[in-house]
C-alpha positions as CSV (number, residue, x, y, z in Angstrom):
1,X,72.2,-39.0,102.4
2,X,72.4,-40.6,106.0
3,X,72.0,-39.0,109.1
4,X,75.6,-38.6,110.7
5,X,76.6,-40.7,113.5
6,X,75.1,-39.8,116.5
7,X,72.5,-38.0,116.0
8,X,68.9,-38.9,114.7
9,X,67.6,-37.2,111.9
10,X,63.4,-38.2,112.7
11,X,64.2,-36.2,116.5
12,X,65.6,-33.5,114.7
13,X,63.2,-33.4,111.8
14,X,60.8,-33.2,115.0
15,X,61.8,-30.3,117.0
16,X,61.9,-28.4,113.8
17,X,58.3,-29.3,113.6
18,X,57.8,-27.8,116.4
19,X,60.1,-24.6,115.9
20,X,57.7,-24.0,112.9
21,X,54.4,-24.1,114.4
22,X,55.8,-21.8,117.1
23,X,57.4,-19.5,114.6
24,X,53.9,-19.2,112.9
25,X,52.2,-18.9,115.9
26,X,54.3,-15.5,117.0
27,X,53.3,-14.2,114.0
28,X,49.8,-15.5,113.6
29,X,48.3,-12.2,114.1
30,X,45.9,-10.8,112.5
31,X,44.1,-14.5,113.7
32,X,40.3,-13.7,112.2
33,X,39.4,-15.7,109.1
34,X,37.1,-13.0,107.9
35,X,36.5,-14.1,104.1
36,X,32.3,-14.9,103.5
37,X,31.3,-18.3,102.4
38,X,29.9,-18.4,99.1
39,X,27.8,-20.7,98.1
40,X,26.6,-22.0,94.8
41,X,22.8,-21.9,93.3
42,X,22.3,-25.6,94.4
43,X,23.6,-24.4,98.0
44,X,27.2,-25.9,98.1
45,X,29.8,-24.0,99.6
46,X,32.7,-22.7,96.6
47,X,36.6,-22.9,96.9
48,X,37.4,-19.1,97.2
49,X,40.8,-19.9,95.2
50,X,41.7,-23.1,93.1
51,X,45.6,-23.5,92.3
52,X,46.0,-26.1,89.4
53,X,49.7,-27.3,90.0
54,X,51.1,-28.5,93.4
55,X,54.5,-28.3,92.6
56,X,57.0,-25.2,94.7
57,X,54.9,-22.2,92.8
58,X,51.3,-24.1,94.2
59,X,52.5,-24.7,97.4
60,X,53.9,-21.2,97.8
61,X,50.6,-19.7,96.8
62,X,48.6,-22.1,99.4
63,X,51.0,-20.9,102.2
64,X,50.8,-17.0,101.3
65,X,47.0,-17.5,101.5
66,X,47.0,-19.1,104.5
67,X,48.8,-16.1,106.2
68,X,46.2,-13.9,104.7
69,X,43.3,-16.1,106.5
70,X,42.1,-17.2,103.0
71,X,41.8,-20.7,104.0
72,X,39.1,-22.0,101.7
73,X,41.3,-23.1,99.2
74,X,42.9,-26.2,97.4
75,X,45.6,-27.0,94.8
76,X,45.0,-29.8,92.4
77,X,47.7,-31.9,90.4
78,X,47.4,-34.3,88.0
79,X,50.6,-36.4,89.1
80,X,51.3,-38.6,92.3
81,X,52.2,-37.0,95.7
82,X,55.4,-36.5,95.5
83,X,56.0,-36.7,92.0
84,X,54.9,-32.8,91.6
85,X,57.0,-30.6,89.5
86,X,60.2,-31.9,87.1
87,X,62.3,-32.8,90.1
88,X,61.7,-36.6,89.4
89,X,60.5,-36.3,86.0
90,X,62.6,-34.2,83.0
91,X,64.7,-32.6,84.6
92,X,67.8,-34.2,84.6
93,X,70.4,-32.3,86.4
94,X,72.1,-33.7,89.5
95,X,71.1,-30.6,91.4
96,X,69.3,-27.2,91.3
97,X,71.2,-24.4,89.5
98,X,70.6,-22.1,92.3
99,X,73.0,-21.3,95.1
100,X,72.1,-23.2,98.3
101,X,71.1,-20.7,100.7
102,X,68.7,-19.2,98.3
103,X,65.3,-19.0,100.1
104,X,61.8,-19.1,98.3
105,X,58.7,-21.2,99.4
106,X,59.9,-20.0,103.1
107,X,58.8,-16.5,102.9
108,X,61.0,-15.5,105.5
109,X,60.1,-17.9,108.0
110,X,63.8,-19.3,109.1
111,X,62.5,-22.3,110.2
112,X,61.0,-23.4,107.3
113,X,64.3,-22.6,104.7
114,X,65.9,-25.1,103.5
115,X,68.7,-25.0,105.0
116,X,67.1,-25.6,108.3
117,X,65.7,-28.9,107.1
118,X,68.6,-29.9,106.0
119,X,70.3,-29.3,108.9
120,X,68.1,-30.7,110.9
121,X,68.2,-34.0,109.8
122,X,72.2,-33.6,108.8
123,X,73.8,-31.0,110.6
124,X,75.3,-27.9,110.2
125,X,79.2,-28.8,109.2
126,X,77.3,-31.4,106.4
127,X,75.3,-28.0,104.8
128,X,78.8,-26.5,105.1
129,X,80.1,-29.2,103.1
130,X,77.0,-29.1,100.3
131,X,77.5,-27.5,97.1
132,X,74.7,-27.1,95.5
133,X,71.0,-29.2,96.1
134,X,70.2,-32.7,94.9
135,X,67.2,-31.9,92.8
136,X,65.6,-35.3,94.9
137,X,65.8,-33.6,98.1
138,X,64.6,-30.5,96.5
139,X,61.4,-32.7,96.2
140,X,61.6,-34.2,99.4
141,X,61.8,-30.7,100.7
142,X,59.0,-29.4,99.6
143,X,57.0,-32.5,100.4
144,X,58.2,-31.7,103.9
145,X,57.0,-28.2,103.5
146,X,53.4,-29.3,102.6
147,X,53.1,-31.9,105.5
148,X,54.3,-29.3,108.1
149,X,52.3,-26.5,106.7
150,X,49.1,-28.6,106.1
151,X,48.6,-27.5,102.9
152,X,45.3,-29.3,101.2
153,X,46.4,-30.5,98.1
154,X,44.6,-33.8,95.9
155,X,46.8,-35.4,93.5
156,X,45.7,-37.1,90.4
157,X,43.4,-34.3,90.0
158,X,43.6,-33.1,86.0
159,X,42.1,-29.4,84.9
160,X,40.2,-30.2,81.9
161,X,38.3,-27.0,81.5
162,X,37.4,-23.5,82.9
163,X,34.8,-21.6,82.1
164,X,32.4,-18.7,83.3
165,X,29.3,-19.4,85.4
166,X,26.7,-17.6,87.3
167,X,28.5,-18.2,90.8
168,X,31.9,-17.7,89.6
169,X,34.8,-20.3,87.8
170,X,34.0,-23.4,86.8
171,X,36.4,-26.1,86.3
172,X,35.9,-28.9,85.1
173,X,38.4,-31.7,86.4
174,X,39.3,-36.0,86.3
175,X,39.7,-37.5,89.1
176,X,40.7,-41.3,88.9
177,X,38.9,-41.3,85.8
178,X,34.9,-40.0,87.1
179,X,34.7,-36.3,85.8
180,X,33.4,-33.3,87.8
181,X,33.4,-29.8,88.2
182,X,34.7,-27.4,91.0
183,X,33.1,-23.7,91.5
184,X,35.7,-21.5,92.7
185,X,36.3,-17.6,92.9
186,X,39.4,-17.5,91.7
187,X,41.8,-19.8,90.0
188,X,45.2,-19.9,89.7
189,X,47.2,-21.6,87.1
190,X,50.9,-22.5,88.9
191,X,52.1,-24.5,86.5
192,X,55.8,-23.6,86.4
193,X,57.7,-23.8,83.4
194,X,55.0,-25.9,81.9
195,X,53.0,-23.1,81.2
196,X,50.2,-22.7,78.8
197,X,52.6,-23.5,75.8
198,X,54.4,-26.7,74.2
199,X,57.6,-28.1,74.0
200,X,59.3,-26.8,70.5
201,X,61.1,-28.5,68.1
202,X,62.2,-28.5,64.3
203,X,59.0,-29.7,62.1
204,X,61.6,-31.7,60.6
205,X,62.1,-33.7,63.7
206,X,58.9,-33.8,64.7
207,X,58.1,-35.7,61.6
208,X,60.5,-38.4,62.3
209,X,59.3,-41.6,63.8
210,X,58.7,-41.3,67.6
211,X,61.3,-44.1,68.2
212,X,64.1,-42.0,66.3
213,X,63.1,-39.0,68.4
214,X,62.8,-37.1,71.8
215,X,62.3,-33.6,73.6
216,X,64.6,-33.2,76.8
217,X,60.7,-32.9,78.2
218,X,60.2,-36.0,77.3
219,X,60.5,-39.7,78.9
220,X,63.6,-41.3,77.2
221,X,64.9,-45.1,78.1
222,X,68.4,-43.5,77.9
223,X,69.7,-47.2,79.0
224,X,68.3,-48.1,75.3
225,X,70.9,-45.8,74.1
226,X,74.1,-47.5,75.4
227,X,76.4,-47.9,72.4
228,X,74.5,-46.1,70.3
229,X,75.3,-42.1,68.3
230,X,73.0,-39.5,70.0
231,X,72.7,-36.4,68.1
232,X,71.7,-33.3,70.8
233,X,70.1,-30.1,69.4
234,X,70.7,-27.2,71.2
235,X,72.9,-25.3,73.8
236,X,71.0,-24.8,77.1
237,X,71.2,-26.3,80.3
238,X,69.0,-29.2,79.2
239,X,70.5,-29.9,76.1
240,X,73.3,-30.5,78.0
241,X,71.7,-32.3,81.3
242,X,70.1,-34.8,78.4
243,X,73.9,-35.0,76.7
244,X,75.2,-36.1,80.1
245,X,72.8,-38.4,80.9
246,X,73.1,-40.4,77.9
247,X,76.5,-40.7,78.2
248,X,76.9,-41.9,81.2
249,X,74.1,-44.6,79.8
250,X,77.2,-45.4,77.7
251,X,75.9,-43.3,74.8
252,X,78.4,-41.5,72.0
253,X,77.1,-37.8,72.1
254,X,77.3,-34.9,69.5
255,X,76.1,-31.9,71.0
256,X,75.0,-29.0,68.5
257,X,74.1,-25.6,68.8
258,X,73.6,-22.7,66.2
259,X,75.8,-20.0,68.6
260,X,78.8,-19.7,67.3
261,X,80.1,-19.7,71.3
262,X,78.4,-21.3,74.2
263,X,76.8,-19.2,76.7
264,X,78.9,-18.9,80.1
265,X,77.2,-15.6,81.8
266,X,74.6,-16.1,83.8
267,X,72.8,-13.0,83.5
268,X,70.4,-13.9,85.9
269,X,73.1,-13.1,88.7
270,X,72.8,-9.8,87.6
271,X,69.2,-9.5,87.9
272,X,69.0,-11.0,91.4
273,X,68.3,-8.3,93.8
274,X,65.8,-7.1,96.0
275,X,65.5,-3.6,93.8
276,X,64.9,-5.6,90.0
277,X,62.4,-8.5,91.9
278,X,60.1,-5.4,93.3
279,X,60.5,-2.7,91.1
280,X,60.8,-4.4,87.6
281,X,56.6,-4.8,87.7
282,X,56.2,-1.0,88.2
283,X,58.5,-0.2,84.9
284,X,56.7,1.4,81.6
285,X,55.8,-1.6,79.0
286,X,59.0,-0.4,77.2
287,X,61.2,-0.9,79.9
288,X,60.2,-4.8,80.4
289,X,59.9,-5.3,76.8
290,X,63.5,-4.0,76.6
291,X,64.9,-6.1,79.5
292,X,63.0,-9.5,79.1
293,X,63.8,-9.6,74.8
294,X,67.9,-9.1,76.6
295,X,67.2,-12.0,78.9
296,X,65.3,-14.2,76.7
297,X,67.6,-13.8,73.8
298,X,70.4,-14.1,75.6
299,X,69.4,-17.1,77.2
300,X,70.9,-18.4,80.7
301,X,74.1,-20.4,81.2
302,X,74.6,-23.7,82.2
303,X,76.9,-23.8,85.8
304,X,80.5,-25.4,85.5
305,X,79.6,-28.7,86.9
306,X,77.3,-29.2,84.2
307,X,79.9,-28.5,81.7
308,X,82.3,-30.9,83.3
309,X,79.6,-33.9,83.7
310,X,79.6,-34.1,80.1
311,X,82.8,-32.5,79.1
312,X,84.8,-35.5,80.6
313,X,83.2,-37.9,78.9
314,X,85.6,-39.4,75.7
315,X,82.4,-40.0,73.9
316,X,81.4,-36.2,73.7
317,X,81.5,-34.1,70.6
318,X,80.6,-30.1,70.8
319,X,79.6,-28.7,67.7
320,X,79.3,-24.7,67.8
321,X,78.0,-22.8,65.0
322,X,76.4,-26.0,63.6
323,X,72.3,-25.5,63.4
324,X,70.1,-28.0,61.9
325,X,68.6,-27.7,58.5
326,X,67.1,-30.5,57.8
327,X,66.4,-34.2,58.6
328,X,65.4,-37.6,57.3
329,X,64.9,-41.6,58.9
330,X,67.4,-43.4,56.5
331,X,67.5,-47.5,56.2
332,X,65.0,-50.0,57.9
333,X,64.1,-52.2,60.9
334,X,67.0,-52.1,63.9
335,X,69.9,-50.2,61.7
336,X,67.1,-47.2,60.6
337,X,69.0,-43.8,61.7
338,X,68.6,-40.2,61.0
339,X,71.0,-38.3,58.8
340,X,70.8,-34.6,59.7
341,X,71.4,-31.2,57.4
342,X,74.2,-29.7,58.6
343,X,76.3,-26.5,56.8
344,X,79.1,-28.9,57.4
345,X,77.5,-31.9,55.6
346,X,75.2,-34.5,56.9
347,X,75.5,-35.9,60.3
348,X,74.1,-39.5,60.8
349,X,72.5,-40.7,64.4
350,X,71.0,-43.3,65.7
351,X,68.5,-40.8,68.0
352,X,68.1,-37.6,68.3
353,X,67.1,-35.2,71.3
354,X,66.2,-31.6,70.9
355,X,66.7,-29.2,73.9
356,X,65.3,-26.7,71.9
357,X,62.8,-24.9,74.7
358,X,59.5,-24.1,74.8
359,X,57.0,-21.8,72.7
360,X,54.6,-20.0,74.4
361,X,51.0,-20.8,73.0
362,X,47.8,-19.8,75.7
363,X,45.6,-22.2,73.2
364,X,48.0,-25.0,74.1
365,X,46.2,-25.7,77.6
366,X,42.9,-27.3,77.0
367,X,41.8,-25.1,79.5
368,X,42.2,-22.1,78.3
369,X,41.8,-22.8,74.5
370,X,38.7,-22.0,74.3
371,X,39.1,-18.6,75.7
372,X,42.7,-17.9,74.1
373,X,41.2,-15.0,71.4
374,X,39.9,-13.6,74.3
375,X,43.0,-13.2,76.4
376,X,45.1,-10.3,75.5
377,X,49.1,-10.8,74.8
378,X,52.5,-8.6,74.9
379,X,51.6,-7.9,70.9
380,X,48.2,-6.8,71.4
381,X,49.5,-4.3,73.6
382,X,52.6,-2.8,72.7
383,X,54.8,-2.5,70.1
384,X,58.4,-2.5,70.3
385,X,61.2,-0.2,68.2
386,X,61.8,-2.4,64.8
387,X,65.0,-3.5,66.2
388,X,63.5,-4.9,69.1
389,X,60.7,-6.7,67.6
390,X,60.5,-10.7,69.0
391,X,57.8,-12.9,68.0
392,X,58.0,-15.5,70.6
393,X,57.7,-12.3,73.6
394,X,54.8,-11.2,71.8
395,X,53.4,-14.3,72.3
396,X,53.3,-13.9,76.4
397,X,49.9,-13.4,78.0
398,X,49.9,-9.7,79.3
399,X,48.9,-9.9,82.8
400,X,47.2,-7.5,85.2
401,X,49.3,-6.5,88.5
402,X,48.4,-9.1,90.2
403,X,49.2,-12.0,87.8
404,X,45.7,-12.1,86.1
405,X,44.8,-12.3,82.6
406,X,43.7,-9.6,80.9
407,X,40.9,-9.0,78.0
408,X,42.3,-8.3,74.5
409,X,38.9,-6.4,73.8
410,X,37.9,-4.3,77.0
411,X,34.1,-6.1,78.0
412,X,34.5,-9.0,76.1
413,X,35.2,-11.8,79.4
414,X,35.4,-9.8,82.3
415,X,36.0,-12.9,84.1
416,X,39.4,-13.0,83.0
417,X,40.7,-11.3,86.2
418,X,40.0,-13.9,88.5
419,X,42.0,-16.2,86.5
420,X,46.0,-15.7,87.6
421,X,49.2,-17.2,86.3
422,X,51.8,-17.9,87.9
423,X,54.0,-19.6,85.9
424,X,56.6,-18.9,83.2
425,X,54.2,-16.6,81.0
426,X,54.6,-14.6,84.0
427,X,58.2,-13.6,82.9
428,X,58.1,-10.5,80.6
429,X,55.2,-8.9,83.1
430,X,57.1,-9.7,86.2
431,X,60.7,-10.9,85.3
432,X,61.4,-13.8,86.8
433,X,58.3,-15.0,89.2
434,X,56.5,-17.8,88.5
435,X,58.8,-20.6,88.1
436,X,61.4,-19.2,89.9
437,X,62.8,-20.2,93.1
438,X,65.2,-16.9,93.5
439,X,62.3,-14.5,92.9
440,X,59.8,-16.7,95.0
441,X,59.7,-14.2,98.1
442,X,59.2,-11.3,96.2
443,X,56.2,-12.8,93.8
444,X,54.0,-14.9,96.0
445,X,53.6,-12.3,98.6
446,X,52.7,-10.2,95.5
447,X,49.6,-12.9,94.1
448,X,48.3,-13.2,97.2
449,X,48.0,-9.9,98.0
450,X,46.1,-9.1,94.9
451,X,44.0,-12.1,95.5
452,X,43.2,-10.9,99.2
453,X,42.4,-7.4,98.0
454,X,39.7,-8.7,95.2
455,X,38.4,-11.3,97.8
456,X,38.0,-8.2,100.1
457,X,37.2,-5.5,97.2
458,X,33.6,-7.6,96.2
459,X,32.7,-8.7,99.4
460,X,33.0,-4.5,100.7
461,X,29.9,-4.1,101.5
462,X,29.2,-7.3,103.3
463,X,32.4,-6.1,105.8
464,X,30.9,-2.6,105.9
465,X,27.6,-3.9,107.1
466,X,29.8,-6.1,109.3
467,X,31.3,-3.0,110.9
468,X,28.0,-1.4,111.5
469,X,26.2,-4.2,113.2
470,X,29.4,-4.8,115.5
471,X,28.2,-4.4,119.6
472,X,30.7,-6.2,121.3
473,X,31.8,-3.7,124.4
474,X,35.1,-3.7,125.6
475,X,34.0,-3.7,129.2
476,X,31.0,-3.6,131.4
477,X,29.5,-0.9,133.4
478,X,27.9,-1.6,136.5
479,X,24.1,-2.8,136.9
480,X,24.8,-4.7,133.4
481,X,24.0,-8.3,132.9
């Protein structure tokens, strides 16, 4: 989007600059950085928190520290600047889902919403005129946000794995290809919806040959698909993004789904208050077992303009109530295609994508494999009413009150509670928090506020002894130096 006439967009992004760093300076106080260095045994000085993931949940931890005075930090990501996140990767909307004034990685700094930037650079009657974000400027916002905020962040910086050691975390890390390790108090894992986990689909499809097969996760030449019959499994948002995509790559499209309806409420709405985002934490285990297995069965709908992107296509075919049974590669060389089990009779495609989500797995992250019979889930600690009973929630990691992970065996790796997660596996502990944009006020502020208390909590006596030895008068009384 250009700047509109008459005005220019790097003045404006400017004095917005500078409405932030006076915003932040008004509420600076309290100004002391007051956590102790640490140092390691061979006498270097550790990070006091490590985020892995520098995408909007990274960045909105960095910035909650900051206010805290925790400024001994970094956030590491394995992809490009710029490239954080899905926003230029998989995801394959034409915007965010969520409304436009929404607020998240702000924390309730005006200046720093994104409406602000926008206007800035565009002006007020063209954010009047916006429907709903470009998921591009999403990115571009946010790489804004961590240029005006100065948050220290190293791309191309892989996790590769975390362990315990006699000064505190160790993790072990590749950067441009030369291996080393980081000592850090505490980490946190913000890696959004790719949390520790994998992308699910049919074993069926997953034996097919790669070239006959995708995940909506996945990087797909859709222009390879122009003319061609794409079969798309499921009934979510991006099934549906992939659909549209490949047909507007010139691409005939089936679209199945085993619901016998499509989804059109958007429970979320419902949920999106200030009451549910702060008090849903607090409930009994029962409670959020009840409400998360009715969110995450449910499932969320798509918005209308998603529906119409690949509704108006002539080349689209819904098929409700149609799951897949089975499949099979059929014929050879450049004409090999996959005929599909339906309980309608076979359906034949020349490539098939599954938007079939993702299965929560903690021994799917290198990472934390090693450690994942240690970690304690949903279904080591509570068991729902028969009626009730969901696999894939008992498969979430049951975290502390402040995001961390707990033991599954009391004693076993106390270390576990300086590891937090903010991510998706946050979701039947917290609701949504970790990945999500709307609840990104209410959760950040929560993480780093557990993290400041622990920081504060082992370094007590240290800040008592502090307190003892201070001798700074107020004022001086005469015949003193």
């Amino acid at each position: 989007m250009d700047a509109p006439p008459g005005t220019d967009a790097a003045l404006g992004l400017a004095a917005l600059e500078a409405r932030v760093r006076r915003d932040l300076a008004l509420i600076a106080y309290p100004e002391p950085e007051w956590v102790p260095p640490r140092v390691t045994a061979t006498g270097e000085r550790m990070l006091d928190v490590l985020v892995v993931g520098a995408g909007q949940g990274g960045l909105v931890t960095l910035f909650a520290l900051k206010r805290d005075r925790v400024t001994n930090i970094l956030a590491i990501d394995r992809k490009p600047a710029g490239a954080e996140g899905p926003w230029r990767d998989y995801a394959r909307m034409i915007t965010l889902r969520s409304w436009k004034t929404v607020t998240g990685p702000d924390l309730d700094i005006p200046s720093l919403t994104f409406q602000s930037w926008f206007e800035a650079q565009w002006g007020e009657s063209a954010f009047a005129a916006l429907n709903k974000i470009p998921k591009e400027m999403w990115a571009d916002y946010l790489a804004w946000y961590r240029r005006v905020l100065s948050l220290p962040v190293r791309n191309g910086v892989e996790l590769l794995a975390l362990d315990p050691c006699a000064d505190g975390l160790a993790a072990r890390v590749r950067d441009d290809a030369e291996e080393r390790t980081l000592i850090a108090r505490k980490v946190v894992l913000a890696t959004g919806i790719e949390t520790p986990g994998r992308w699910w689909m049919p074993d069926f499809i997953a034996a097919l040959p790669p070239h006959l097969r995708a995940h909506t996760a996945d990087a797909i030449d859709f222009a390879a698909l122009r003319g061609k019959h794409v079969a798309v499994l499921g009934a979510g948002a991006s099934a549906f993004d992939n659909a549209a995509t490949a047909l507007e790559h010139g691409a005939r499209v089936t679209l199945c789904c085993r619901r016998p309806v499509l989804q059109r409420l958007q429970p979320y709405k419902q949920i999106s208050y200030a009451g549910f985002f702060r008090g849903f934490p607090q409930l009994p285990d029962a409670e959020r077992w009840r409400w998360m297995n009715h969110l995450l069965t449910l499932r969320e709908a798509f918005p209308r303009e998603t529906w119409e992107r690949a509704s108006r296509h002539a080349g689209f075919t819904l098929r409700t109530g149609t799951p897949w049974l089975g499949a099979r590669a059929i014929g050879d060389g450049r004409d090999q295609q996959v005929e599909i089990d339906t309980p309608s009779g076979p359906l034949r495609a020349d490539f098939v994508i599954c938007g079939t989500g993702f299965e929560m797995d903690l021994a799917a992250l290198p990472a934390l494999a090693p450690h994942a019979p240690l970690i304690a889930t949903w279904g080591d600690r509570y068991r729902p009413p028969e009626a009730e009973a969901n696999p894939r929630l008992a498969r979430f990691p049951y975290l502390s009150p402040g995001f961390a992970l707990t033991e599954r065996t009391p004693g076993t790796a106390p270390w576990l509670k300086d590891v937090h997660l903010f991510s998706f596996a946050a979701t039947v502990s917290f609701g949504p928090s970790g990945s999500s944009i709307n609840a990104m006020k209410f959760a950040a502020p929560r993480l780093a506020q557990a993290i400041v208390s622990d920081l504060f909590a082992a370094d007590a006596e240290a800040h008592y002894q502090a307190l003892v030895a201070y001798d700074t008068p107020e004022f001086t009384l005469p015949g003193e130096a």
